[in-house]
C-alpha positions in Angstrom: -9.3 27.7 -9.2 -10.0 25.9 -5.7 -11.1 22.6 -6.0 -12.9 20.8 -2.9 -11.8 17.2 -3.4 -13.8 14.8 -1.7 -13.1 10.8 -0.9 -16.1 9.4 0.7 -15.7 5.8 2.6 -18.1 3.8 4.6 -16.7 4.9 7.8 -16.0 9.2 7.0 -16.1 11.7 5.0 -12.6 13.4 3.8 -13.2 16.6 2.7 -9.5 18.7 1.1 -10.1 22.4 -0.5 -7.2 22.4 -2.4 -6.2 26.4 -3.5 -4.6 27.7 -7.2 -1.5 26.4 -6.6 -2.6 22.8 -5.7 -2.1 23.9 -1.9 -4.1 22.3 0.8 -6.2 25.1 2.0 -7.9 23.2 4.3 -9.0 20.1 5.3 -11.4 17.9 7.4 -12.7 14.4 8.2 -16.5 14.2 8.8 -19.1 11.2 9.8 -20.2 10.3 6.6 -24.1 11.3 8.0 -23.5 14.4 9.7 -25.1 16.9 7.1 -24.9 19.5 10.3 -20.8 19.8 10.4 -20.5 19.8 6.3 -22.3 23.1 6.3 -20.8 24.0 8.7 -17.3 23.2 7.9 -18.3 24.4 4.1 -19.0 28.2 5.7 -16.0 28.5 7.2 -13.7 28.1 4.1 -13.4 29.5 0.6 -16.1 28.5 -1.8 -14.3 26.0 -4.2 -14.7 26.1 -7.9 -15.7 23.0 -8.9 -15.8 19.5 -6.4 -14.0 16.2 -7.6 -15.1 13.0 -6.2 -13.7 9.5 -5.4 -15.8 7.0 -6.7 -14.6 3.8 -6.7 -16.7 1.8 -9.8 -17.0 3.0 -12.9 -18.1 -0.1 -14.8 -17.4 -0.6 -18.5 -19.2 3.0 -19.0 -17.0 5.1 -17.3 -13.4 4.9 -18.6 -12.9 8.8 -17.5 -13.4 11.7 -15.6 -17.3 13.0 -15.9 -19.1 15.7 -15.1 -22.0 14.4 -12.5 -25.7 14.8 -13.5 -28.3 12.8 -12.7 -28.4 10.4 -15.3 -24.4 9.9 -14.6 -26.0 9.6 -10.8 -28.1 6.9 -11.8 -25.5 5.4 -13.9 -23.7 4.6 -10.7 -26.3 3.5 -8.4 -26.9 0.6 -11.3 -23.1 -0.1 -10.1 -23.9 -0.9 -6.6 -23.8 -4.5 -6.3 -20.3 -4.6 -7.8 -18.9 -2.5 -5.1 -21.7 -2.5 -2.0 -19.3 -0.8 0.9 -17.8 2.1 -1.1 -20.5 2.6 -3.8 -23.3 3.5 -1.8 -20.6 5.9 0.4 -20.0 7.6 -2.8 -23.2 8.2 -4.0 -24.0 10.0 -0.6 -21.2 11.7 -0.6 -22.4 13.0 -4.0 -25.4 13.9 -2.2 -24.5 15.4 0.8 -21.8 17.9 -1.2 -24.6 18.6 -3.3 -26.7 20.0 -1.3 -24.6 22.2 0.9 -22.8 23.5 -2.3 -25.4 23.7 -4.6 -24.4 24.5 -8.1 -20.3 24.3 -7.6 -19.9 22.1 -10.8 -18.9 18.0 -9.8 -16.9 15.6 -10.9 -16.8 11.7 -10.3 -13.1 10.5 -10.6 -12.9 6.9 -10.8 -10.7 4.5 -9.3 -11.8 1.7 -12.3 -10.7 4.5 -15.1 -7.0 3.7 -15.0 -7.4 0.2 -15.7 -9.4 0.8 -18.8 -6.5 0.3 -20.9 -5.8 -3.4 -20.2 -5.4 -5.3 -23.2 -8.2 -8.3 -23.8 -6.0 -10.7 -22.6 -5.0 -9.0 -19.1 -8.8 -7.7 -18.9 -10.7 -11.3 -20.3 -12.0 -13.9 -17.8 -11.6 -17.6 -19.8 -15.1 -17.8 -18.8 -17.9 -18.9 -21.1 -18.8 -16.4 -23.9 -22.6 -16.6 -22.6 -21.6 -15.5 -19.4 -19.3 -12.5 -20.0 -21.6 -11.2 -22.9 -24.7 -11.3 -20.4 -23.3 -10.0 -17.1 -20.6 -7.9 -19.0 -17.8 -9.6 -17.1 -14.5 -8.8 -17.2 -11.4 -7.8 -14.9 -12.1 -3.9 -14.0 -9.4 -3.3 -11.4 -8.8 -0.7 -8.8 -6.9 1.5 -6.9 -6.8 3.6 -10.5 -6.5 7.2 -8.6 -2.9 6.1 -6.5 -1.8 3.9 -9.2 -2.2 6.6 -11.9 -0.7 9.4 -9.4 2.5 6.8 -7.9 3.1 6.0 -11.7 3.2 9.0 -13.1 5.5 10.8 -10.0 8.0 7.7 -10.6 8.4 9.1 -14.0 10.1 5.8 -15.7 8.9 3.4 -18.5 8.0 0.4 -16.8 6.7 0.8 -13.2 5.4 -1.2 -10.8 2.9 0.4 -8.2 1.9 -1.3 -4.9 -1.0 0.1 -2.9 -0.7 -1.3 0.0 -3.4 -0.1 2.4 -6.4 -2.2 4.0 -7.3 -2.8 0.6 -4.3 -3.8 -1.3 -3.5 -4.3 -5.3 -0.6 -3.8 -8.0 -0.5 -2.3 -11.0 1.8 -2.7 -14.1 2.1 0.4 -16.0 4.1 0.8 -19.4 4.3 4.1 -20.6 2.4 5.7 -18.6 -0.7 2.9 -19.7 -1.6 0.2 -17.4 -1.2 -3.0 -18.7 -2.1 -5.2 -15.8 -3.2 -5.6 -12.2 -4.1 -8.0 -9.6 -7.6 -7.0 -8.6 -10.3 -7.8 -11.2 -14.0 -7.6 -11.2 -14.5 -6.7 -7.6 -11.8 -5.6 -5.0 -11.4 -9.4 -3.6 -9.0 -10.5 -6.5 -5.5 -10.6 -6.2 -3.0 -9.7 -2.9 -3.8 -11.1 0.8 -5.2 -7.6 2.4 -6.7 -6.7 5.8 -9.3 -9.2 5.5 -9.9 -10.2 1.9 -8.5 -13.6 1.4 -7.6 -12.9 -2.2 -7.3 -15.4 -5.0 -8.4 -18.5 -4.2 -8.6 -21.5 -6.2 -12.9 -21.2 -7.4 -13.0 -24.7 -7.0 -12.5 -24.3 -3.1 -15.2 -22.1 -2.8 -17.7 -24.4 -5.2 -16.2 -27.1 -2.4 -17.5 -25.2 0.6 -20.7 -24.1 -1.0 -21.7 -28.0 -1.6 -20.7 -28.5 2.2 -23.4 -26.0 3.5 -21.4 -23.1 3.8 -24.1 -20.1 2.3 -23.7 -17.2 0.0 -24.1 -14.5 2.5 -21.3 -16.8 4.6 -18.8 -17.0 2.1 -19.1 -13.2 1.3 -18.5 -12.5 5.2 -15.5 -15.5 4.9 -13.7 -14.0 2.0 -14.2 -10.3 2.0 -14.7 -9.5 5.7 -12.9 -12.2 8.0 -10.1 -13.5 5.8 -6.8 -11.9 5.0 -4.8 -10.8 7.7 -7.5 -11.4 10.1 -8.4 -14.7 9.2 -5.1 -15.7 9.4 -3.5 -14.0 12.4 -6.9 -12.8 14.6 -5.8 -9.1 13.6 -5.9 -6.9 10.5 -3.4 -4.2 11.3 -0.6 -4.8 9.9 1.4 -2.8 12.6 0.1 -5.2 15.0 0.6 -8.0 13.8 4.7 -7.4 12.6 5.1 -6.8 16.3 3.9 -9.8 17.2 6.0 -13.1 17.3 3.5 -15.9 17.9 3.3 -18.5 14.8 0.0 -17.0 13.5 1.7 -13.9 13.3 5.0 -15.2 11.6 2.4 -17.4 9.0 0.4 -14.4 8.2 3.4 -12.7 7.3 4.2 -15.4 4.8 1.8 -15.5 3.4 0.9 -12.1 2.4 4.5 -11.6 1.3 4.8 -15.0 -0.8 1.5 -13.1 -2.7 3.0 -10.1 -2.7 6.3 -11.2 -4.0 5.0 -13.6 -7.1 2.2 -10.8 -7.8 5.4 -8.2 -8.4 7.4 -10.9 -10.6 4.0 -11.5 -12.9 3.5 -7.7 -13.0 7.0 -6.7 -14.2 6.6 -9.6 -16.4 3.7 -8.0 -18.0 5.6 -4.9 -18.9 8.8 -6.6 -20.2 11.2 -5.6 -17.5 11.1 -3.3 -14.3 12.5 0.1 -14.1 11.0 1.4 -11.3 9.3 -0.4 -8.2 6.7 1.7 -6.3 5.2 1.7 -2.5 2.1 3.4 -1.0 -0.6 3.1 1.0 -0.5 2.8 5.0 1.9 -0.3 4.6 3.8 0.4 1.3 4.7 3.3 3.3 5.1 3.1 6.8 5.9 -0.9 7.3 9.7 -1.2 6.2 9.7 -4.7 7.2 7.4 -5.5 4.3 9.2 -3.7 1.8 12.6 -5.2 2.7 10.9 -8.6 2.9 10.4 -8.4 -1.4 13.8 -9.0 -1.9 16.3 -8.0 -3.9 14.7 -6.0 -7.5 18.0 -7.1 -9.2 16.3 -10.6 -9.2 13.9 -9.4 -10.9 13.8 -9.8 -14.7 15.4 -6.9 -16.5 15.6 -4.5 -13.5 17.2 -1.0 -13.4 16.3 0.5 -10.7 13.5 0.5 -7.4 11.9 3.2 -5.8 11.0 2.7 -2.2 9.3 4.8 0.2 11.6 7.4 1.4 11.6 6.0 5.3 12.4 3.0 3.9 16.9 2.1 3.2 17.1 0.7 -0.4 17.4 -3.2 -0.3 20.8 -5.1 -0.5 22.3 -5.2 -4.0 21.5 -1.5 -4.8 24.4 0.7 -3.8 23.1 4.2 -2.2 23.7 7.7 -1.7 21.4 10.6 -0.7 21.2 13.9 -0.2 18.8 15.8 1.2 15.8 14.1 -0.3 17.2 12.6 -4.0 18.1 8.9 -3.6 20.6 7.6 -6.6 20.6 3.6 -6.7 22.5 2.2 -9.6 21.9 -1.8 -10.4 23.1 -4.0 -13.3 25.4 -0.7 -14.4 22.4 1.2 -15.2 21.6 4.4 -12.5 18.5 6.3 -12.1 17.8 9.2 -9.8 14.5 10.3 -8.2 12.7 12.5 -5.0 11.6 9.7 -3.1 10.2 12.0 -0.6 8.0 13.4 -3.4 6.2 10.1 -3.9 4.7 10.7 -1.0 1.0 11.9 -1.5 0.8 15.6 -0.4 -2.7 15.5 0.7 -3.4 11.9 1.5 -4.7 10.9 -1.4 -4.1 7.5 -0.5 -6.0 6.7 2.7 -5.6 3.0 4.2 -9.3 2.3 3.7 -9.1 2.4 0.3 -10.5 -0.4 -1.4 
């Protein structure tokens, strides 16, 4: 079976046919409007089997895969205010596909599905009962599609995953179910990303609402020009870890003070930490960030850590490789793993994820 898998942003359209085997057959990045190079690029390769599609909001409805119809379509466009950049990408994604491959049977994936399993007391807001009943609030989480796939190639009981892209979230999985994360019922919850602030106290932003700063304002503030940006002028990462002005160092900080307490309440969540895992265009390619999460024997009840494979294992874990199996032993317990196979073989795990 081929399967055309399809992750639709705001800014392109990633199309990869992936063959019997799971081999990338081929592959292409399109302007999410230009219907003319789809059918095009869809002539020139195999006719997939079925499509599978990234969607990013699944709401309380959608705690699975689903086969896309047009009530399912219309299930998601209800879903649009809870996730207005990648929603509405999705959903023409959906579209475009359609059309140029007309009855291939699709699938909406959903990156909301993973987190389904949070208990009440990970998933409930302390919100009043009115409110969460009417506007069926709770924490959804994200990132479900790499935390699922990074969780399940670590292979260990109690895992911690860190998608670290643009968008940026953890995820504390026990047993292969996910017990907790950090975003919650939109993608602003949680880590300091690209430009997302985060958590911030509510209170602060009741503060600046009183003090004339507007809806539309505060949206811009805390999903658009905050994070990284707001704090160092820049939201690449690789820019700003070159830099060494005092914005730059502060930034830093900051986002690894978040990062650091967000991995200590996640491991906390599953009772102990046996493996610790990084990906996403930072997890994986900025060392310096890694390293800077100190040592996962402080952690509580660590065994072992998994780090990216360009990345050394941090001080306190004893190492020896070959080829591409790591072996770090802490606290006289040893685990083994293919760190290299962590790695997502077709870029499952852009850094515009949410």
């Amino acid at each position: 079976m081929r399967v055309l898998v399809v992750n639709a942003g705001s800014s392109s359209l990633k199309l990869r046919l992936l063959g019997p085997g799971d081999e990338l057959e081929a592959e292409r990045d399109l302007a999410p409007d230009d219907h003319d190079a789809l059918a095009a690029w869809a002539a020139e390769v195999a006719r997939p089997d079925a499509i599978g599609h990234r969607v990013v909001h699944g709401g309380a409805r959608f705690r699975d895969a689903v086969r896309i119809d047009g009530e399912v379509v219309a299930a998601l466009r209800e879903l649009v205010d809870l996730a207005p950049l990648h929603q509405p990408a999705a959903l023409a994604g959906i579209e475009a596909v359609g059309e140029v491959l007309a009855g291939v049977p699709a699938v909406a994936c959903f990156d909301t599905a993973f987190h389904a399993t949070l208990p009440a007391a990970a998933a409930t807001y302390a919100l009043p009962r009115e409110w969460r009943e009417r506007f069926a609030l709770r924490r959804f989480g994200f990132h479900g599609l790499s935390h699922a796939y990074a969780s399940r190639r670590a292979a260990a009981p109690r895992v911690v995953t860190c998608h670290l892209g643009a968008g940026a979230s953890l995820a504390a999985v026990r047993d292969g179910r996910c017990v907790d994360t950090t975003m919650g019922f939109t993608p602003m919850e949680g880590l300091v990303m690209a430009t997302r602030s985060g958590s911030v106290d509510p209170g602060l932003v009741l503060w600046l609402a009183r003090h004339g700063v507007g809806v539309d304002a505060l949206e811009r503030g805390l999903d658009r020009e905050g994070g990284l940006r707001g704090l160092a002028g820049d939201a690449d990462m690789r820019a700003v870890l070159e830099r060494d002005d005092g914005d730059a160092r502060l930034a830093i900080e900051v986002y690894v003070h978040r990062l650091r307490a967000s991995i200590a309440a996640m491991a906390a969540a599953t009772g102990g930490l046996d493996a610790l895992v990084f990906t996403g265009g930072v997890g994986e390619h900025a060392p310096a960030v890694r390293a800077r999460c100190g040592r996962p024997r402080s952690w509580p009840s660590t065994t072992s850590a998994i780090w990216s494979s360009s990345a050394r294992p941090p001080g306190g874990l004893r190492a020896s490789c070959r080829r591409s199996t790591s072996r770090w032993s802490s606290r006289g317990a040893t685990h083994s793993v293919d760190v290299t196979s962590l790695r997502p073989r077709r870029r499952e795990h852009a850094d515009d994820f949410a």
